[in-house]
C-alpha positions as CSV (number, residue, x, y, z in Angstrom):
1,X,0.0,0.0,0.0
2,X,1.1,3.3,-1.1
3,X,1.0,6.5,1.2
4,X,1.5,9.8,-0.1
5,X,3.2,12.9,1.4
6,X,5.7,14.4,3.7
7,X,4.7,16.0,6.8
8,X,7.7,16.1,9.9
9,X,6.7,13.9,12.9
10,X,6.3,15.8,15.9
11,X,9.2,14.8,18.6
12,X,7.2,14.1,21.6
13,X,8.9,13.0,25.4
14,X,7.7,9.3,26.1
15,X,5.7,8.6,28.6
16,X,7.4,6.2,29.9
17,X,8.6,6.9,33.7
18,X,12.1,5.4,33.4
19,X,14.5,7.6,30.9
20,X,14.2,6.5,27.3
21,X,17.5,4.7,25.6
22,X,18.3,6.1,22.2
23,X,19.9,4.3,19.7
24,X,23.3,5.7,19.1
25,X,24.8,7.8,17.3
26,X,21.4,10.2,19.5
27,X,19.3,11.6,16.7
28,X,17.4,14.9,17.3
29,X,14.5,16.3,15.7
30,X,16.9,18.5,13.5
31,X,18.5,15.4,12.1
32,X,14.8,14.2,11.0
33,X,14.0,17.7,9.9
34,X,13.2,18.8,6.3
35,X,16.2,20.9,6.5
36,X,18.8,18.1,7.6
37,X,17.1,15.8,4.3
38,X,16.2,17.6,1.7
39,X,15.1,15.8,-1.2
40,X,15.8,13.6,-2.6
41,X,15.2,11.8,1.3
42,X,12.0,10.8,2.1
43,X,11.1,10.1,6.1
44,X,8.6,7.4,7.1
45,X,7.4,6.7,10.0
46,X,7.3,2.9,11.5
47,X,4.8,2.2,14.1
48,X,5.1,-1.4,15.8
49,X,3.9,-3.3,18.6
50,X,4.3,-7.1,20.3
51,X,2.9,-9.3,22.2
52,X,-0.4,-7.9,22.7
53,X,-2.0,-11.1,24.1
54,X,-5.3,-10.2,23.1
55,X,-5.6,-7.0,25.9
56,X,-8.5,-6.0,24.4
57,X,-10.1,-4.7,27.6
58,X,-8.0,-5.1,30.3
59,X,-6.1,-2.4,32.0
60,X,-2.6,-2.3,33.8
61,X,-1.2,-0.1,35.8
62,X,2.7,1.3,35.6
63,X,4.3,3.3,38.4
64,X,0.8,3.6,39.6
65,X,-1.5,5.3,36.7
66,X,-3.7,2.8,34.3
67,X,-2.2,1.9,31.1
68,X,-3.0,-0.1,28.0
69,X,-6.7,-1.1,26.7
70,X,-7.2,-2.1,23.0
71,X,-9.2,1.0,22.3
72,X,-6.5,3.5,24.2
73,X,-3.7,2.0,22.2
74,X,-5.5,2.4,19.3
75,X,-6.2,6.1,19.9
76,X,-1.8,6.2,20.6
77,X,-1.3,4.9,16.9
78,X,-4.0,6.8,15.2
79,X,-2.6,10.0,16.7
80,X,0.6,9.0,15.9
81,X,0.7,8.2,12.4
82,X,-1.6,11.7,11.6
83,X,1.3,13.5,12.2
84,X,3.3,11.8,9.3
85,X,1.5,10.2,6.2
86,X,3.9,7.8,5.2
87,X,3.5,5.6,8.2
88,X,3.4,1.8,7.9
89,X,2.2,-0.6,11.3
90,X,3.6,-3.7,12.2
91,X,3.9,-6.4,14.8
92,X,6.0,-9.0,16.2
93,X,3.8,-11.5,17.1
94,X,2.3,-12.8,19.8
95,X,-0.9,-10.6,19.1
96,X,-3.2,-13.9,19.9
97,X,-3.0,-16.7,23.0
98,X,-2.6,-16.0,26.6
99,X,-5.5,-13.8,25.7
100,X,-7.9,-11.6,27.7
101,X,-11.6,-14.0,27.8
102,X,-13.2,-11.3,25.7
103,X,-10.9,-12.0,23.0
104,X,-10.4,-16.0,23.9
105,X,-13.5,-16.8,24.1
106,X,-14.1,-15.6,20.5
107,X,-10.9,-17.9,18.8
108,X,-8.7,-14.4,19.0
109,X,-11.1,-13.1,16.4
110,X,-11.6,-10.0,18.1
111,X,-7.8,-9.2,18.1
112,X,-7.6,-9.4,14.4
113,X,-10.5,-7.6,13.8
114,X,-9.0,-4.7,16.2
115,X,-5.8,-4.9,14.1
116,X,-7.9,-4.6,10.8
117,X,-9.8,-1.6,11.7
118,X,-6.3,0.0,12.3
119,X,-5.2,-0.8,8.9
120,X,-2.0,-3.1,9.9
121,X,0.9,-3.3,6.9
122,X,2.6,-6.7,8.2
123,X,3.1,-9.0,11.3
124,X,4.7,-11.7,12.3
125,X,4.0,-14.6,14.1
126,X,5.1,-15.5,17.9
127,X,5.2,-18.8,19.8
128,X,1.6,-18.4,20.8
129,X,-0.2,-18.4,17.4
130,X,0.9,-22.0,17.4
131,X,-0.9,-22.4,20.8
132,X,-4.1,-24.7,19.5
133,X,-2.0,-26.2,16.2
134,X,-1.1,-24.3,12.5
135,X,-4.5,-24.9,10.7
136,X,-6.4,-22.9,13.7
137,X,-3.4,-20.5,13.7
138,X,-3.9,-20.3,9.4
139,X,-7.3,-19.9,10.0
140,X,-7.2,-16.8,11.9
141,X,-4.5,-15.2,9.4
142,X,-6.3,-16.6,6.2
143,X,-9.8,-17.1,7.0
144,X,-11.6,-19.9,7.7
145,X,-14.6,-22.0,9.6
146,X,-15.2,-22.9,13.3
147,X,-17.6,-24.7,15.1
148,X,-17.4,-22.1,17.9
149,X,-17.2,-19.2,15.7
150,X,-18.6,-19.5,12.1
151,X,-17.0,-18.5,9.6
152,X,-13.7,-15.5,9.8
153,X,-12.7,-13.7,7.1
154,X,-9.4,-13.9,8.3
155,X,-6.7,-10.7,8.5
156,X,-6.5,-7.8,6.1
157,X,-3.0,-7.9,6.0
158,X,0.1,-10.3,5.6
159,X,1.7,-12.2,7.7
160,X,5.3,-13.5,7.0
161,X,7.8,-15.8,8.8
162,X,11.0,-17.5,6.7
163,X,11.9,-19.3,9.9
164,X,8.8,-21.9,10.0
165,X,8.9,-24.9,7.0
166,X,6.6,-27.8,6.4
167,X,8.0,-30.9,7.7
168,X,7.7,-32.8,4.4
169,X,8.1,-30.1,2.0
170,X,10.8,-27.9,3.8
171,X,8.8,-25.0,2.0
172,X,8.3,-22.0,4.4
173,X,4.2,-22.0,5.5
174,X,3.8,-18.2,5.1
175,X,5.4,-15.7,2.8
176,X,8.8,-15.1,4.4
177,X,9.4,-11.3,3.4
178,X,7.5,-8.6,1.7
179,X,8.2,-5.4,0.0
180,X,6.0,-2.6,1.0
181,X,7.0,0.6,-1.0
182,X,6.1,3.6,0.0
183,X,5.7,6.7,-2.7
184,X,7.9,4.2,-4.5
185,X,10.8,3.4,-2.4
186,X,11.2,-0.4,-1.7
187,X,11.5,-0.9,2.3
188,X,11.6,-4.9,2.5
189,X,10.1,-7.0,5.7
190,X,11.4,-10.4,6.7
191,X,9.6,-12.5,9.9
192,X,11.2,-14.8,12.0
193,X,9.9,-16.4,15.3
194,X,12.0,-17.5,17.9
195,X,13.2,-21.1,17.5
196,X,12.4,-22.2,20.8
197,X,9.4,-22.6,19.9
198,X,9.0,-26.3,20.0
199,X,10.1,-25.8,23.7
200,X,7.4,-23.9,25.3
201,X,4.6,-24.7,23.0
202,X,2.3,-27.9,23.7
203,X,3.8,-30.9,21.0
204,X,0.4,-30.7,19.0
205,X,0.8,-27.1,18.6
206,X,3.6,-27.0,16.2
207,X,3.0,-31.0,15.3
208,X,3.7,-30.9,11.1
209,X,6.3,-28.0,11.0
210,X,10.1,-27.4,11.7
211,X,11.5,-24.1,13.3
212,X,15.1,-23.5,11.3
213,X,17.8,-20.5,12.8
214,X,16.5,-16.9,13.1
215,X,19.9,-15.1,11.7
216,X,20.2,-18.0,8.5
217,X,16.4,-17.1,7.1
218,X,16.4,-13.4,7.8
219,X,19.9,-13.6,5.8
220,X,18.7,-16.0,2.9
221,X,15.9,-13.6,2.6
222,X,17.9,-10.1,2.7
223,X,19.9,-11.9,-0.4
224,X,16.9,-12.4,-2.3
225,X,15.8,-8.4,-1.3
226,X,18.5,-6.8,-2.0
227,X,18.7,-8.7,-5.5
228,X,15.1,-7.1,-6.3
229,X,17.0,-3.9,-5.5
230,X,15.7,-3.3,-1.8
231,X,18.6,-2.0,0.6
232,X,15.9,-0.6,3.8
233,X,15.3,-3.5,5.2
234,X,13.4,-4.2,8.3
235,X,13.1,-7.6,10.8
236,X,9.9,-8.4,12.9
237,X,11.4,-10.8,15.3
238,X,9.5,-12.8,17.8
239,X,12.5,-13.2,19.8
240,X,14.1,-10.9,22.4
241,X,16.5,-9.8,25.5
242,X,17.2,-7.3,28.0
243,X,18.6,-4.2,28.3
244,X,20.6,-2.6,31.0
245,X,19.1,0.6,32.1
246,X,22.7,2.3,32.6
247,X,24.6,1.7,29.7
248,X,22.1,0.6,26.8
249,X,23.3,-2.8,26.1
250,X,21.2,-4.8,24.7
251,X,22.2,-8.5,25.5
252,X,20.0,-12.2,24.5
253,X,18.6,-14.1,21.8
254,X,18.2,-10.4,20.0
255,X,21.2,-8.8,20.5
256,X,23.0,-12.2,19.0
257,X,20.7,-12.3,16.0
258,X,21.6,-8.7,15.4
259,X,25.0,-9.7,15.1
260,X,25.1,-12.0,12.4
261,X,22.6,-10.4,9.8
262,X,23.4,-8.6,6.9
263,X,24.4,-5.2,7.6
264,X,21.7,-4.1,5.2
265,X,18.9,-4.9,8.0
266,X,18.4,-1.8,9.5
267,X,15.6,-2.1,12.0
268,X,15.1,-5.0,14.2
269,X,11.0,-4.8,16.3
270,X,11.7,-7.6,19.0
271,X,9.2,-9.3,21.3
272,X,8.7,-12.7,23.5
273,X,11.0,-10.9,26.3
274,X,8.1,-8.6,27.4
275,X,10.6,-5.9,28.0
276,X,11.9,-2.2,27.0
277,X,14.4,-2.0,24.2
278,X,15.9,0.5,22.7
279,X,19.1,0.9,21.1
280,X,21.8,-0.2,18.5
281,X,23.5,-3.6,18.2
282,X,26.0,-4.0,15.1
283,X,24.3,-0.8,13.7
284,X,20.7,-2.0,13.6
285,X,18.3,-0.3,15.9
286,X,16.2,-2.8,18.0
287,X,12.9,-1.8,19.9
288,X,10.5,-3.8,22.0
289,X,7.8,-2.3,23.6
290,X,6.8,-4.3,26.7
291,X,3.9,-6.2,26.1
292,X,-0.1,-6.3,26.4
293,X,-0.8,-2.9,24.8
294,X,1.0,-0.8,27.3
295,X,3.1,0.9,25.2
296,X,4.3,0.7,21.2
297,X,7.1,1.4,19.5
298,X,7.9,4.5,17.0
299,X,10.7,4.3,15.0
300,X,11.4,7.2,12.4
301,X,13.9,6.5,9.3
302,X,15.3,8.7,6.8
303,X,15.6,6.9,3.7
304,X,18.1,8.6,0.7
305,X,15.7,7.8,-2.6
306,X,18.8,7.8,-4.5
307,X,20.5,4.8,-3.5
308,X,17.1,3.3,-1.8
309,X,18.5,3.1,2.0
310,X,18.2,4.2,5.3
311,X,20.5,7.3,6.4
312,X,19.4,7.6,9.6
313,X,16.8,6.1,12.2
314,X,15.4,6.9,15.7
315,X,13.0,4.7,18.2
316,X,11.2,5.8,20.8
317,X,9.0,3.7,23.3
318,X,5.5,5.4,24.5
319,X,3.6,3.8,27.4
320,X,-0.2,4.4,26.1
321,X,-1.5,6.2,29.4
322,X,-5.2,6.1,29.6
323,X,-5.3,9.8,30.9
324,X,-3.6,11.2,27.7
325,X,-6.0,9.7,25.0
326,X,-9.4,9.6,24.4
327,X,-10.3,6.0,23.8
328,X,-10.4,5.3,19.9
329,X,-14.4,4.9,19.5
330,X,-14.8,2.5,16.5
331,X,-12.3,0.0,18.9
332,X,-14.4,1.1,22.0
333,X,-17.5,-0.2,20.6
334,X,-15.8,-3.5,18.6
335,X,-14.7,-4.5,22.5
336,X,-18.0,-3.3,23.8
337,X,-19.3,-6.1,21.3
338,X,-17.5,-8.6,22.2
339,X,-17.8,-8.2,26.2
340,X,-21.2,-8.7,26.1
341,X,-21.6,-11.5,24.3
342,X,-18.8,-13.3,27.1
343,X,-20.4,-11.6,29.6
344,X,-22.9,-14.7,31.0
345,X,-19.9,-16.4,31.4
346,X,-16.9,-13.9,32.2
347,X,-19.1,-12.5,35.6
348,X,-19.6,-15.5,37.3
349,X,-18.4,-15.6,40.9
350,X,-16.3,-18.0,41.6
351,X,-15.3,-16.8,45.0
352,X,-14.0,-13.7,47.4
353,X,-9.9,-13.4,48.0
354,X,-9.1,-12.2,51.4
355,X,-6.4,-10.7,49.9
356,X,-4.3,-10.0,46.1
357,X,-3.1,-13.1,45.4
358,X,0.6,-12.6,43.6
359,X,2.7,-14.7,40.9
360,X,5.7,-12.4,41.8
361,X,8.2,-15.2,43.4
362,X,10.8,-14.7,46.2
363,X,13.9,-15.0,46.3
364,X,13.8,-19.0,46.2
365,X,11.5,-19.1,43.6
366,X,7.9,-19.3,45.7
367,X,4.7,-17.4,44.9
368,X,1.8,-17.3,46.7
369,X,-0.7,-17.9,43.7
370,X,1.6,-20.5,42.4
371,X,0.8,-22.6,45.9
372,X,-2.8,-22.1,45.0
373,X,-2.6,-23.4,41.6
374,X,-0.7,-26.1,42.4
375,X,-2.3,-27.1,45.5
376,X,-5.5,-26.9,43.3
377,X,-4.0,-29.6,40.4
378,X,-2.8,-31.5,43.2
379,X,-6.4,-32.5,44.8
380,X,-8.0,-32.4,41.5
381,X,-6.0,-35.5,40.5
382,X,-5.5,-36.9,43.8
383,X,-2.0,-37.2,43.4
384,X,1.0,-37.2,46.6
385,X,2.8,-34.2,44.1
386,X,2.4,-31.2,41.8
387,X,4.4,-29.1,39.8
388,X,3.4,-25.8,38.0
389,X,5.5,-24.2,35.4
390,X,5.5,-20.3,36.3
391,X,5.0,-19.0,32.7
392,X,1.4,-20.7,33.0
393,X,0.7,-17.9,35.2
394,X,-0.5,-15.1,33.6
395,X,-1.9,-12.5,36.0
396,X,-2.6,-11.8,39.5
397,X,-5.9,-12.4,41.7
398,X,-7.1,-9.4,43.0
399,X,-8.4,-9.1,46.9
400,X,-12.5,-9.1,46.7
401,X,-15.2,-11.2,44.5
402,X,-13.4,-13.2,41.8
403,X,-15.2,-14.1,38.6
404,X,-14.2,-16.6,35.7
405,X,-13.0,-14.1,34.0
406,X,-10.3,-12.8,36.3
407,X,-9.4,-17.3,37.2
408,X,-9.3,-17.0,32.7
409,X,-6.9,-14.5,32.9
410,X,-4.6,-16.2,35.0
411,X,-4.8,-19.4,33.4
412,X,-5.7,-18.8,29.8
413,X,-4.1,-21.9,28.4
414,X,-6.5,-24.7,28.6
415,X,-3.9,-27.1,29.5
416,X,-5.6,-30.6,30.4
417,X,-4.0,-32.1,33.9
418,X,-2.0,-35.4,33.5
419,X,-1.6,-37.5,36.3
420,X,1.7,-39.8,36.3
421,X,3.9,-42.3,38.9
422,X,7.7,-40.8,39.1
423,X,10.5,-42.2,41.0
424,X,12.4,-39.8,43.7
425,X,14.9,-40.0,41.3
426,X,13.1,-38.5,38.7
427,X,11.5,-36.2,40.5
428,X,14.5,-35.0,41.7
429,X,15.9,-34.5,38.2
430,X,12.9,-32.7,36.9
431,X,14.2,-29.9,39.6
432,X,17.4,-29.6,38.2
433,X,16.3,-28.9,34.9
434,X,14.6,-25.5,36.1
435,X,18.6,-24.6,35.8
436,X,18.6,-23.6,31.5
437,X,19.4,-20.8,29.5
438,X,19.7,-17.0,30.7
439,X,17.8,-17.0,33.8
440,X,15.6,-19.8,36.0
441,X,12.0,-21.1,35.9
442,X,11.3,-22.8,38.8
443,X,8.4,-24.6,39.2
444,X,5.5,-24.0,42.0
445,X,4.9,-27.3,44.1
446,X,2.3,-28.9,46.2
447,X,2.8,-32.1,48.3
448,X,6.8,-31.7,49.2
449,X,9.5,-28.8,49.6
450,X,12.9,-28.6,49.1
451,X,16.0,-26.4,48.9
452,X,18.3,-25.2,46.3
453,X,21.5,-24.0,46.7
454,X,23.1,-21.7,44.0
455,X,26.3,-22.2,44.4
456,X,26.2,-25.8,43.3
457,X,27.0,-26.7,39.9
458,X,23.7,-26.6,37.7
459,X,22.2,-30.2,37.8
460,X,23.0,-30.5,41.3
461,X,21.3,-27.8,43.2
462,X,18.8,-29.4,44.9
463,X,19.5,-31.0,48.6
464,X,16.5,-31.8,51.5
465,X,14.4,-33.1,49.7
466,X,10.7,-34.0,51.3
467,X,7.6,-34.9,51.7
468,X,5.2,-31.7,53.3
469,X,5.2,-34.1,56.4
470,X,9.0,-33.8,56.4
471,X,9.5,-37.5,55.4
472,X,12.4,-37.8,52.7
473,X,11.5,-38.1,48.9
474,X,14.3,-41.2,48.1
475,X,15.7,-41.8,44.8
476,X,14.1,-45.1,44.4
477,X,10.5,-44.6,45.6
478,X,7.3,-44.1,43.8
479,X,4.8,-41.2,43.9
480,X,1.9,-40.4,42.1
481,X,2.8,-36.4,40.1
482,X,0.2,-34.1,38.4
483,X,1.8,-31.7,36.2
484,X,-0.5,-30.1,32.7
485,X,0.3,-31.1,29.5
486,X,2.2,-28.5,28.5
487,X,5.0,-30.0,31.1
488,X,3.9,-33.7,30.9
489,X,5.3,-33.6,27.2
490,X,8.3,-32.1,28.5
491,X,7.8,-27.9,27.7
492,X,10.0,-25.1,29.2
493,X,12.7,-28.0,28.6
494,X,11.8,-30.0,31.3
495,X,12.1,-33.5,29.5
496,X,12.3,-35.8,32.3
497,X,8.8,-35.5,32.2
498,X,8.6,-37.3,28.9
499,X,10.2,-40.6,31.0
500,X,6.9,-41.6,32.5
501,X,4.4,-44.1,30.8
502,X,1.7,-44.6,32.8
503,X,0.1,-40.8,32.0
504,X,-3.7,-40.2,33.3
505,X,-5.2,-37.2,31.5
506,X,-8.0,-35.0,33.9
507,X,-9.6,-32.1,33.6
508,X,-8.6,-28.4,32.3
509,X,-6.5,-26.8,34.5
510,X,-8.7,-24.0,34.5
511,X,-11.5,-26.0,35.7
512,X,-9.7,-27.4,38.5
513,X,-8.7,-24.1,39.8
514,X,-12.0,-23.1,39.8
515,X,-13.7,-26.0,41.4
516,X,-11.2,-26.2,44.2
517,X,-11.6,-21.9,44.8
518,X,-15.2,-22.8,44.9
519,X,-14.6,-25.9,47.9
520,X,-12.8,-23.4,50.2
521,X,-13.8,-21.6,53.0
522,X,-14.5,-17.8,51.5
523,X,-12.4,-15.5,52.0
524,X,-10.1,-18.0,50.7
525,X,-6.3,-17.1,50.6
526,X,-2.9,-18.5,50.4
527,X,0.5,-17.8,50.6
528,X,4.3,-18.0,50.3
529,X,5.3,-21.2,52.9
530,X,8.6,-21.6,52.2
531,X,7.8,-24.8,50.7
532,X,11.4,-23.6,48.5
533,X,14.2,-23.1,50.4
534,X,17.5,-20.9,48.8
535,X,20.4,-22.2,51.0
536,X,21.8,-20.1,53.3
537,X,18.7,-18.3,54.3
């Protein structure tokens, strides 16, 4: 799609509480001026965001004022791209699963429809499109039937990935790059998803296709741009990393990608980390704007229509404060559709919380709602153990009445409970694994504690450990283990859970959360009991 013009962006200071992180060399609004590129430069103006999560209605607060909403954010990016006509939007992925009910509920229809009322150019897909299998995850980008739904027309706009191939055919499943040319300059888009994939999605959900190396595709596909004659060329990455608030480094998945691309990418949008980024690795500018809505990414290039490249480019992050905005009122009333025809079954009470009920995990690794949740699994299935893997966990419970909606929102997977027999031994094994990659996920428990001690070598961390009673767990004994299916097939890399044979599927997860909430005595609450122990405290 073509867009026509020239009109200067207007340099505004993000919202964002924490000081935003430039790419270097700093760009000022002189550089972007008319003045500072003349013709024959062009600007345009690149307005992304990631890992939405289907957010449609739910609000979030940062350094204590409400953020996010679908119908805010839309107001941030309808504002934004007024001020400069040659404006393209894009996302990273991640825009469906983990969703908000009003948008679950409905297949993640809503979400797309939000996304084609805004006019989006390109996306990408994340890890959680693949969350109920590729043909429902085509559906939603191409169209299709479903017995819940009906019929979907499908998105307005293309999706492309050159990281994801058919098993069989080793053909890519979507388009893996595009051109989009704006008054006639080429700017090229290539998609990747991170390669983990496989690893934290359940085994049906990518069942048929392979997930190849980020940096090889998005360089096999720069080739094949820059031989059509395209030399801006821009990533949407569903992978991402951290950056330290000091010196803006950006290290992780991203930062390594960066390095090994062609030095023709210019622009990198990141997500899957959740976090801020902002800055320059190997001369490409990477951005990532949080997640759920509560802030998007603006990133302003100067391309020189001569040689058909970008001169110079600036991001910016901007948290979408609900106080700054009117809410956009076509989204307002697509959401006000949507939530009541959830409603009969997002309001129901399910119970009353004495008090907020929080994943956020001490020092050892222990949250309060994970003991719920996994205390919950645990009598559902009858079982002498449970493990929970914390990236199940999706939002808090609030103190007061709790309805479905809210129990949704913290466990919007739909994972079925599997009930197993594991040795000591195995058990103790399983632990050990919560020791991979960049950083920890340790699991929330029911039934037994234990304690960890970092200063062991990884794969021999954990010591003490027991029954609740205090009797020991041995190496050679057999206990009965409910874990969901996402961990029972051995996600998050937790692959010892693959060993056991004798697997009993339950209910939903969700479901069993709900029905044990419902058993307690109201106010129900729970809390951190040091059932994890760090060693030395």
């Amino acid at each position: 799609m073509e867009k026509r013009g020239f009109r200067v962006q207007r340099w505004t200071k993000s919202l964002l509480a924490c000081a935003v992180l430039t790419c270097a060399p700093l760009l000022t609004a002189a550089d972007l001026s008319p003045a500072a590129h003349p013709q024959p430069f062009m600007n345009v103006q690149l307005l992304g965001i990631n890992d939405f999560h289907g957010q449609l209605d739910v609000t979030r607060n940062v350094n204590g004022k409400p953020v996010g909403r679908g119908d805010v954010l839309a107001a941030y990016l309808r504002e934004r791209e007024a001020q400069n006509p040659n404006t393209l939007l894009v996302h990273a992925g991640d825009m469906a699963g983990a969703s908000a009910p009003v948008s679950a509920l409905m297949q993640d229809e809503p979400t797309i429809e939000m996304l084609n009322k805004l006019k989006f150019d390109v996306g990408t897909v994340g890890n959680h499109e693949f969350d109920e299998g590729v043909n429902e995850m085509m559906r939603l980008i191409y169209g299709g039937y479903h017995e819940k739904t009906g019929y979907f027309e499908g998105a307005d706009f293309p999706y492309i990935c050159a990281n994801v191939v058919d098993e069989k055919t080793k053909r890519p499943i979507l388009p893996p790059s595009l051109i989009k040319r704006v008054n006639g300059i080429p700017i090229g888009f290539i998609g990747v998803v991170t390669k983990t994939t496989p690893t934290i999605v359940t085994p049906s959900g990518v069942k048929g296709v392979l997930f190849t190396d980020e940096a090889e595709a998005i360089n096999r596909e720069a080739a094949k741009l820059k031989k059509r004659g395209v030399h801006a060329i821009v990533v949407l990455a569903h992978e991402g990393g951290v950056q330290d608030a000091k010196t803006g480094q950006i290290t992780g998945p991203i930062a390594d990608i960066a390095n090994k691309v062609d030095d023709d990418v210019d622009v990198i949008f990141a997500g899957h980390s959740h976090s801020y980024l902002n800055g320059t690795v190997d001369g490409k500018l990477i951005v990532q704007a949080y997640s759920y809505g509560t802030a998007f990414s603006d990133v302003d290039i100067v391309i020189d229509k001569r040689t058909k490249d970008i001169v110079a480019k600036k991001g910016e992050i901007i948290t979408t404060n609900q106080a700054n905005v009117q809410p956009d009122p076509e989204i307002r009333d697509l959401i006000q559709y949507y939530e009541e025809k959830v409603a009969p079954i997002v309001n129901q009470k399910i119970g009353t919380a004495a008090q907020t009920l929080s994943n956020e995990e001490n020092t050892a690794g222990e949250s309060a709602l994970g003991n719920l949740i996994a205390d919950a699994q645990r009598w559902k299935m009858g079982t002498d153990f449970a493990l929970m893997n914390p990236g199940g966990i999706r939002a808090d419970i609030d103190a007061g009445d709790v309805t479905w909606g809210e129990l949704y929102n913290v466990q919007p997977f739909s994972n079925d409970l599997v009930k197993m027999t594991m040795t000591g031994d195995q058990l103790k094994r399983v632990l050990e694994q919560q020791w991979q990659g960049d950083r920890a996920k340790i699991l929330q428990i029911s039934g037994f504690t234990y304690t960890w001690d970092p200063s062991r070598p990884v794969g021999d961390r954990i010591t003490n450990l027991k029954k609740a009673d205090g009797t020991p767990i041995t190496p050679d004994g057999r206990y009965t283990v409910t874990a969901n299916s996402f961990l029972a097939g051995g996600g998050d890399g937790f692959t010892v859970f693959q060993e056991p044979t004798d697997k009993v599927v339950g209910p939903v997860d969700l479901d069993a959360l709900i029905e044990y909430i419902k058993q307690l005595p109201q106010p129900f609450s729970a809390q951190i009991e040091g059932r994890i122990q760090l060693a030395g405290q």
